[in-house]
N, CA, C and O atoms as CSV, one atom per row, in Angstrom:
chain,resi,resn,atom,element,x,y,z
A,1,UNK,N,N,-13.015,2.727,-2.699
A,1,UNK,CA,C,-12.381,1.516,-2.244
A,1,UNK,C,C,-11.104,1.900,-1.504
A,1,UNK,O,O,-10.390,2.740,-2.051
A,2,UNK,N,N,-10.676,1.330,-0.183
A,2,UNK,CA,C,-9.650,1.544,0.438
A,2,UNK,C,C,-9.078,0.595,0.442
A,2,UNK,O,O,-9.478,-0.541,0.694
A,3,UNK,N,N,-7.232,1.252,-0.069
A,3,UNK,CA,C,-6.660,0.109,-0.390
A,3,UNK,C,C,-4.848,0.916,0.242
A,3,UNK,O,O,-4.309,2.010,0.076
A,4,UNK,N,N,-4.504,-0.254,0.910
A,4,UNK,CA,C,-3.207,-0.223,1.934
A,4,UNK,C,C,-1.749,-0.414,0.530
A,4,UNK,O,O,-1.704,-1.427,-0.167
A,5,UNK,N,N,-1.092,0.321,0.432
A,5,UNK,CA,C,0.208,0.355,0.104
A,5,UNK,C,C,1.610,0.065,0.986
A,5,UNK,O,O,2.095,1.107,1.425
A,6,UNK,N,N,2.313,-1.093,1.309
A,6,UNK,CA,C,3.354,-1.435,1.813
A,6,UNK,C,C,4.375,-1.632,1.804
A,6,UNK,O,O,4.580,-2.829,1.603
A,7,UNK,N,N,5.706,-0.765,1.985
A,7,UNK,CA,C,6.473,-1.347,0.950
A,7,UNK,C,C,7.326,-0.103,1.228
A,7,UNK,O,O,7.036,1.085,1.084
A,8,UNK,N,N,8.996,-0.964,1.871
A,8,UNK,CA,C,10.129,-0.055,2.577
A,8,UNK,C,C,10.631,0.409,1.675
A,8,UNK,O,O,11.475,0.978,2.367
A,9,UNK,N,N,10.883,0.690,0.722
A,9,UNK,CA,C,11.309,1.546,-0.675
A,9,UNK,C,C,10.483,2.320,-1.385
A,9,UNK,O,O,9.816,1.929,-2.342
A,10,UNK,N,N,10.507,3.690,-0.836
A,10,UNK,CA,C,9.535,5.030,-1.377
A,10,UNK,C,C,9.710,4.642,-2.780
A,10,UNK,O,O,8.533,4.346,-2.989
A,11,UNK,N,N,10.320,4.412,-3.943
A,11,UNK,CA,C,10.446,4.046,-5.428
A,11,UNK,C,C,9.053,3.460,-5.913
A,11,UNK,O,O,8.096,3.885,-6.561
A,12,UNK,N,N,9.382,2.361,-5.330
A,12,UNK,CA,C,8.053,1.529,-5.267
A,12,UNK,C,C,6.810,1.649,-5.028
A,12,UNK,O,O,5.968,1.198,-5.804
A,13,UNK,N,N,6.474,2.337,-3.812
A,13,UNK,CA,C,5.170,2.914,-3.369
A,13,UNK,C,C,4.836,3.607,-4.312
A,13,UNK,O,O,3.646,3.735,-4.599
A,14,UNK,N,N,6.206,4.443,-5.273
A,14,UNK,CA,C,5.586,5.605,-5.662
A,14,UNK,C,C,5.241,4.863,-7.479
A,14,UNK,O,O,4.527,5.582,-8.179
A,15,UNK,N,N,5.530,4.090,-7.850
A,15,UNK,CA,C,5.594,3.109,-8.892
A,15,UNK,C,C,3.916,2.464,-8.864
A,15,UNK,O,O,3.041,2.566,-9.724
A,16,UNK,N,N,3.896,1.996,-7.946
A,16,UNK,CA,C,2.730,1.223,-7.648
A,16,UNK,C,C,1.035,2.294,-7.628
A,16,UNK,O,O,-0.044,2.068,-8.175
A,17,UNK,N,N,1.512,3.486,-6.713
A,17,UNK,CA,C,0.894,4.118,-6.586
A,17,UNK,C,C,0.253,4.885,-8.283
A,17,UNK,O,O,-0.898,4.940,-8.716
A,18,UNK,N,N,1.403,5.317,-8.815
A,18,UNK,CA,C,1.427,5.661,-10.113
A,18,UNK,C,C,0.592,4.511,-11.257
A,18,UNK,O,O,-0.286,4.975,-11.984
A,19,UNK,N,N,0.786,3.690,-11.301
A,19,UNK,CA,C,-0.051,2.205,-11.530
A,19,UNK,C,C,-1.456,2.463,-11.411
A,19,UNK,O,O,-2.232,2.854,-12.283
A,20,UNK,N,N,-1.685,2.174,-10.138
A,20,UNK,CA,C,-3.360,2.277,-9.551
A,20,UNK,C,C,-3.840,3.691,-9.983
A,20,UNK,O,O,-4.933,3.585,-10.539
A,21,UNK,N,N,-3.468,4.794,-9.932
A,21,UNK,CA,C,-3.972,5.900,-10.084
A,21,UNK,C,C,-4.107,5.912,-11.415
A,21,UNK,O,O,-5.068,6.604,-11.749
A,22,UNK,N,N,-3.351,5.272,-12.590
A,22,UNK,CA,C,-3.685,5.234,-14.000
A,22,UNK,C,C,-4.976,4.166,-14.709
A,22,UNK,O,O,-5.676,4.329,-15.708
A,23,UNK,N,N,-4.917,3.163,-13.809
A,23,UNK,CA,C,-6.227,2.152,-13.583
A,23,UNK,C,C,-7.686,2.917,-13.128
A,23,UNK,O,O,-8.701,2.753,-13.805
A,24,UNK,N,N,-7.674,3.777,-11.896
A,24,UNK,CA,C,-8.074,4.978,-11.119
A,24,UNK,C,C,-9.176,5.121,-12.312
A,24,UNK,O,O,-10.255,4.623,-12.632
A,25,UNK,N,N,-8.155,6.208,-12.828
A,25,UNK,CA,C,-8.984,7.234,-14.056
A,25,UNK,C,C,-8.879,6.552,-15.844
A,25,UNK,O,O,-9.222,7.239,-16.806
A,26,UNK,N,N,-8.419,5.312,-15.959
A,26,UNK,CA,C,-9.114,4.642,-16.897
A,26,UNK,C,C,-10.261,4.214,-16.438
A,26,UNK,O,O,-11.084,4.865,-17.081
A,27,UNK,N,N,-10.967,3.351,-15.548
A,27,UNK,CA,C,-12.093,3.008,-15.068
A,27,UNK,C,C,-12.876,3.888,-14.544
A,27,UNK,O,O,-14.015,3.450,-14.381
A,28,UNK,N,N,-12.667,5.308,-14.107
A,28,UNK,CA,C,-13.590,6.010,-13.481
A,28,UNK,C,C,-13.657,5.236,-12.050
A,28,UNK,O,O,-14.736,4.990,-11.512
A,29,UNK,N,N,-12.734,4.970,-11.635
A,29,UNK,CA,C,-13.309,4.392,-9.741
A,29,UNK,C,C,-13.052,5.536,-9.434
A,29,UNK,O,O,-12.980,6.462,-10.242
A,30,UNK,N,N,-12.830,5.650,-7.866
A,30,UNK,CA,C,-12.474,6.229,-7.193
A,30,UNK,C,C,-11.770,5.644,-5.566
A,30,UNK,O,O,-12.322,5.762,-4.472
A,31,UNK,N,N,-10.577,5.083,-5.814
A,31,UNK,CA,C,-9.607,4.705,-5.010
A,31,UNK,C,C,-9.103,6.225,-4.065
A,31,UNK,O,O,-8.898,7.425,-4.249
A,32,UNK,N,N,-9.088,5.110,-2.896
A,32,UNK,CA,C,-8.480,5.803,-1.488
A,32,UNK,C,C,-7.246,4.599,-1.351
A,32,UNK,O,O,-7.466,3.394,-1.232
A,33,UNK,N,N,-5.999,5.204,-1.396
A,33,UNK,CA,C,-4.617,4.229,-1.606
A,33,UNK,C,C,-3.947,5.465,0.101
A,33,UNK,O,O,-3.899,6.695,0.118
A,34,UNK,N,N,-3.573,4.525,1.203
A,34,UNK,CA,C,-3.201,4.718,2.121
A,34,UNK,C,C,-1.722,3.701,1.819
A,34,UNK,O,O,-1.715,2.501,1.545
A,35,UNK,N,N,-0.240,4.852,2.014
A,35,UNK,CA,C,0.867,4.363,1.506
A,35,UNK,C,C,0.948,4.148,3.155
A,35,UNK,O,O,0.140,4.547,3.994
A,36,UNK,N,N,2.340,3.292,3.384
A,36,UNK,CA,C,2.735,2.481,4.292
A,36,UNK,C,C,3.890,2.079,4.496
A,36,UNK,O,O,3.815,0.894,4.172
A,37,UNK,N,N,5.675,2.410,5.055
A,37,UNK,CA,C,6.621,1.976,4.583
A,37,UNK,C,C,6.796,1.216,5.603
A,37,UNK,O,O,7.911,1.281,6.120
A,38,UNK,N,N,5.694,0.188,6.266
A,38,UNK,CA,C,6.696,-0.971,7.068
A,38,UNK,C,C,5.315,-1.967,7.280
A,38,UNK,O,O,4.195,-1.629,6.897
A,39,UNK,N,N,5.560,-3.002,7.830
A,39,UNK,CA,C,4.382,-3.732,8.470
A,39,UNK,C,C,3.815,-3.574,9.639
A,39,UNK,O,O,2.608,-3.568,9.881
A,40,UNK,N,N,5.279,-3.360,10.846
A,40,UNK,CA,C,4.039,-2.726,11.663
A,40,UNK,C,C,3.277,-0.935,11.519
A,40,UNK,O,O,2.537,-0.592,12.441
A,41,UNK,N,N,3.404,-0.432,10.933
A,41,UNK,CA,C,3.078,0.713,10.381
A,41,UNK,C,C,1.384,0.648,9.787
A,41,UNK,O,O,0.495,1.496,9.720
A,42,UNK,N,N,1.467,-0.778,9.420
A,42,UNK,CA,C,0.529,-1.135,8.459
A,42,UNK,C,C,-0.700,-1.821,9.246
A,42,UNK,O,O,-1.903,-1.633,9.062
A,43,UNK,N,N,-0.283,-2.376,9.852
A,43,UNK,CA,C,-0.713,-3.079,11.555
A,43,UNK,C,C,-1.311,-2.527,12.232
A,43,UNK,O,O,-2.491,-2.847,12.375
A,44,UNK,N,N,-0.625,-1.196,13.116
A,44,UNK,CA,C,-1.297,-0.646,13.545
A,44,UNK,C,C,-2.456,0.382,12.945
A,44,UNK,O,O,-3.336,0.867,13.657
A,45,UNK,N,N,-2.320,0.630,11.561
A,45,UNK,CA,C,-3.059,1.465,11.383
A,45,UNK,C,C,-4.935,1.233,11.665
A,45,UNK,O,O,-5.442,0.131,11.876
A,46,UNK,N,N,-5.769,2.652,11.594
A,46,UNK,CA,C,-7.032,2.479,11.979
A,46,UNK,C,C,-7.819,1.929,10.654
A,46,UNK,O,O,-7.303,2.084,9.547
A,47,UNK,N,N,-9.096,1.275,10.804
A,47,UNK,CA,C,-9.718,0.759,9.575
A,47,UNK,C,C,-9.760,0.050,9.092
A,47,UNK,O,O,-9.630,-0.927,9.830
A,48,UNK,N,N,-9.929,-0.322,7.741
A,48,UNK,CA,C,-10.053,-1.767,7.184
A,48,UNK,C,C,-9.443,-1.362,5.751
A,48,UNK,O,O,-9.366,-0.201,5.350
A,49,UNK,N,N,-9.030,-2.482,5.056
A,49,UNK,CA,C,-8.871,-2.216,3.899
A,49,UNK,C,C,-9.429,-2.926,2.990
A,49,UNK,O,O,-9.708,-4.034,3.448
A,50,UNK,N,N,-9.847,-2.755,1.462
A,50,UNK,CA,C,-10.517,-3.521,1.054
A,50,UNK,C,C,-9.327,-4.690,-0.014
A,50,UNK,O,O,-9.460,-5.854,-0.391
A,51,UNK,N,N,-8.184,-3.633,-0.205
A,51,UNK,CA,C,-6.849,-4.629,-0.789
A,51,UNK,C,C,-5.972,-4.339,-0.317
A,51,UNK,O,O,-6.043,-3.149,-0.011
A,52,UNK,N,N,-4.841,-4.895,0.027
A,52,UNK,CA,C,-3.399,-4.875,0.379
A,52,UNK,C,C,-2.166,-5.289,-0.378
A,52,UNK,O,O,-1.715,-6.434,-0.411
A,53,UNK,N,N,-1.686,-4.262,-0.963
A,53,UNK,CA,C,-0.406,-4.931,-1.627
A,53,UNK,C,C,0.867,-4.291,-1.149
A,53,UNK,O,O,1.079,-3.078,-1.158
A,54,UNK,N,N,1.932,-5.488,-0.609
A,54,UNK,CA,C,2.484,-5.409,0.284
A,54,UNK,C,C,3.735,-6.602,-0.512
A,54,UNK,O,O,3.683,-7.633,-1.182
A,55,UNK,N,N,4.812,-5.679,0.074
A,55,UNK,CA,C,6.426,-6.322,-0.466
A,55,UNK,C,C,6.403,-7.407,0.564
A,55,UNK,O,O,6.177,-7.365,1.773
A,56,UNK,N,N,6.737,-8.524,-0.354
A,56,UNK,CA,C,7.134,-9.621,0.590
A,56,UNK,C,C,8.491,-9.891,1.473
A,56,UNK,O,O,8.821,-10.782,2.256
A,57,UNK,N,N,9.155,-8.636,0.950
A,57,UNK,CA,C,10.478,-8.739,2.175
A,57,UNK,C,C,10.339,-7.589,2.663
A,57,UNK,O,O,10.177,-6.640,1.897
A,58,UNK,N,N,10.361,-7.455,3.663
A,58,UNK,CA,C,9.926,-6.267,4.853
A,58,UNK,C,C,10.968,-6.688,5.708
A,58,UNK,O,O,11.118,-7.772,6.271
A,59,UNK,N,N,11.866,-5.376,5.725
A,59,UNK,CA,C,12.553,-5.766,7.472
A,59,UNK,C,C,11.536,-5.296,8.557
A,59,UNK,O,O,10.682,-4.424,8.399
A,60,UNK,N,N,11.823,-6.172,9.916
A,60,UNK,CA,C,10.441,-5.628,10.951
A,60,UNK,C,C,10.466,-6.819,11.671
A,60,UNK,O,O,11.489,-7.345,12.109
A,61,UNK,N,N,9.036,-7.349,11.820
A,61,UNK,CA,C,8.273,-8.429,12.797
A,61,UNK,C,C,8.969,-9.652,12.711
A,61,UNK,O,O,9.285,-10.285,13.718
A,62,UNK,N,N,9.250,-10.053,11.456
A,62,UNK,CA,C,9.928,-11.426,11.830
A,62,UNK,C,C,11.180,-11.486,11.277
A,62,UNK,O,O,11.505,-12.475,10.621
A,63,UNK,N,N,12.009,-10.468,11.467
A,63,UNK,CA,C,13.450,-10.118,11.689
A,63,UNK,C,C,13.868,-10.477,12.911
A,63,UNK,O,O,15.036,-10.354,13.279
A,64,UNK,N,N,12.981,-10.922,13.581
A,64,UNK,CA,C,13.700,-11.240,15.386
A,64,UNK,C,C,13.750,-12.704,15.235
A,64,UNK,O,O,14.158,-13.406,16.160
């Protein structure tokens, strides 16, 4: 499963990331977690994702 990480504070990514990867290998999945520190970062990237979890305050796109 491919799943997008977003989120301008490396702490967090790395919090979150730490999270899913313990879910990961309690369930036996096998997650693909692509980290992300902005929205357009996240935007442009190639592919699809199958979840997105993403900080709701992002400086960026609708900072203008």
């Amino acid at each position: 499963m491919q799943i997008a990480l977003c989120d301008d504070e490396e702490r967090q990514l790395d919090a979150l990331e730490g999270f899913l990867r313990a879910y990961e290998a309690e369930h036996s999945l096998d997650l693909t977690l692509t980290r992300f520190s902005s929205g357009e970062a996240l935007l442009a990237a190639p592919g699809k994702f199958s979840i997105v979890f993403m900080d709701i305050y992002l400086d960026g796109l609708l900072d203008r």
